[in-house]
N, C-alpha and C positions, 0 to 999 in steps of 0.2 A: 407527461403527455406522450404518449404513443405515437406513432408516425403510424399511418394507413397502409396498409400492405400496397402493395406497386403490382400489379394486375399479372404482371407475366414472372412476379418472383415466385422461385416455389421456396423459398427460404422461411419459415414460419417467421410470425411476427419477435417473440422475442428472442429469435438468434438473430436478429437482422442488424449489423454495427451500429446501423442511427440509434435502434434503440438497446440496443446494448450500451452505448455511451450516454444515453438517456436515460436510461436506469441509474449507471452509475451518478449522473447530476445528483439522481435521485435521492440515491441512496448515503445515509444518514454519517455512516461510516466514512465512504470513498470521498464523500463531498470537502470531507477535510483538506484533500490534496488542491480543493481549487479555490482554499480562504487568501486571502489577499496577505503579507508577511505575518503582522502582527498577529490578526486571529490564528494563522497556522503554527504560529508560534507557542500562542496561549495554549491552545488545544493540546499541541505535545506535552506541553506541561502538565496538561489538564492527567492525561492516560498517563503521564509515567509516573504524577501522581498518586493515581489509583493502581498501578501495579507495585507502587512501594508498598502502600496500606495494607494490600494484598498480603506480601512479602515479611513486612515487618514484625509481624507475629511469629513466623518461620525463623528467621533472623534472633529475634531475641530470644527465643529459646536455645539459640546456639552457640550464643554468647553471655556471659557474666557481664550487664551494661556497666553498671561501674569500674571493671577492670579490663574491661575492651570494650570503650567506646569506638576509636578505631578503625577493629574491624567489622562492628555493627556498621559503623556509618559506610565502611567501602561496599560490606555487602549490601548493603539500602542502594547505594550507587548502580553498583553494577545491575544489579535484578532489575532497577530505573532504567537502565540503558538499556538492557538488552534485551528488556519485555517493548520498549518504544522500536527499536531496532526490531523485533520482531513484526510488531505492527505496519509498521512502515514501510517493510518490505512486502507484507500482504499487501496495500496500498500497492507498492511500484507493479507489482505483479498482476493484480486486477486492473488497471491501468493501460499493461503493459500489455497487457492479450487485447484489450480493446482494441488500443491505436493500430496493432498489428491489423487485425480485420479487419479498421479503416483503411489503412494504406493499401493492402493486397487489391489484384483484379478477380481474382477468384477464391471464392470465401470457402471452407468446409459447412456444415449443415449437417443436421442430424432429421431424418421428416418423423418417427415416432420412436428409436430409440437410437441407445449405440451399435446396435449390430447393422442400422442401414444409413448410410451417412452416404449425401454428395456433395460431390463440389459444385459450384453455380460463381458464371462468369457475370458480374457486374455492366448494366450497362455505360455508354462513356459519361453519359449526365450524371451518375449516380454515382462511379469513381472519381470524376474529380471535385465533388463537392464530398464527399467521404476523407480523400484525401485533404482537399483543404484543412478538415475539421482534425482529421490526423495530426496534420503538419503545424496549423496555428495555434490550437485549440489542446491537444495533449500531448505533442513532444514537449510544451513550455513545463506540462506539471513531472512528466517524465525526468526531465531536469531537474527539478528544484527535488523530486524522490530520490535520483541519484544522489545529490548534493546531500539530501539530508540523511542516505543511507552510509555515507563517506564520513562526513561527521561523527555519527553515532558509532562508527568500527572506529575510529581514532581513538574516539573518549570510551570506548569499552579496551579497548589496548590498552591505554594509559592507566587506566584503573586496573587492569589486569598487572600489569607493571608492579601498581604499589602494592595492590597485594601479595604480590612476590615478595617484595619488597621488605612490608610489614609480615609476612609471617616467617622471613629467614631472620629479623630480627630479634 
């Protein structure tokens, strides 16, 4: 659902933050960041799944499976972590340009390309309910991105580790 252009923005409608962040509800991918634990849980699983299946073809032809189970399963691991860790990062970064635009008083804008771009000061009804939506509404998913981009460089460290590990052995 589109928000109606505001009379005196010249901001077009979708660089506008309300629906710039409207979009993202929208949109199929991003929406992942706003599932309640469990489903965002499932979901990671879901992708790091499908980037192993991906992977695993790769993988086994670069290993003998019977005589390096091993290091098939680290590299299964790691290509899991770091294809999720990739995505998740897209996530925090789409996200993360939004709430910026919510929060700011004066937005950038492009009116028909990149060579003519202004800036446009928000009025005060419109910044502090932008911000509100900034503040409540997407520093929490900002958070739990950080959290789970933090996660995912540990467990890629760690598996980086053993594979040091297993291939000095």
């Amino acid at each position: 659902m589109m928000n109606t252009p505001v009379s005196n923005c010249p901001v077009p409608i979708e660089q506008q933050p309300l629906n710039e962040y409207q979009s993202l509800l929208d949109s199929c991918f991003f929406k992942w960041a706003t599932f309640k634990d469990e489903a965002y849980l499932k979901q990671g699983l879901r992708l790091g799944s499908i980037v192993g299946l991906i992977a695993a073809p790769f993988a086994a032809s670069s290993f003998s499976l019977p005589e390096a189970l091993s290091p098939f399963m680290l590299t299964m691991a790691v290509t899991m972590t770091g294809g999720l860790l990739l995505l998740v990062l897209r996530l925090y970064l789409g996200w993360s340009y939004v709430c910026d635009r919510l929060l700011r008083e004066k937005i950038f804008y492009e009116e028909t390309g990149w060579y003519d771009g202004q800036y446009w000061t928000k009025p005060a009804e419109d910044l502090a309910r932008e911000q509100l939506i900034g503040t409540y509404e997407v520093q929490p998913i900002l958070q739990r991105l950080r959290r789970s981009l933090g996660l995912l460089a540990l467990a890629l460290a760690m598996e980086s580790g053993l594979w040091i590990l297993i291939a000095s052995s």
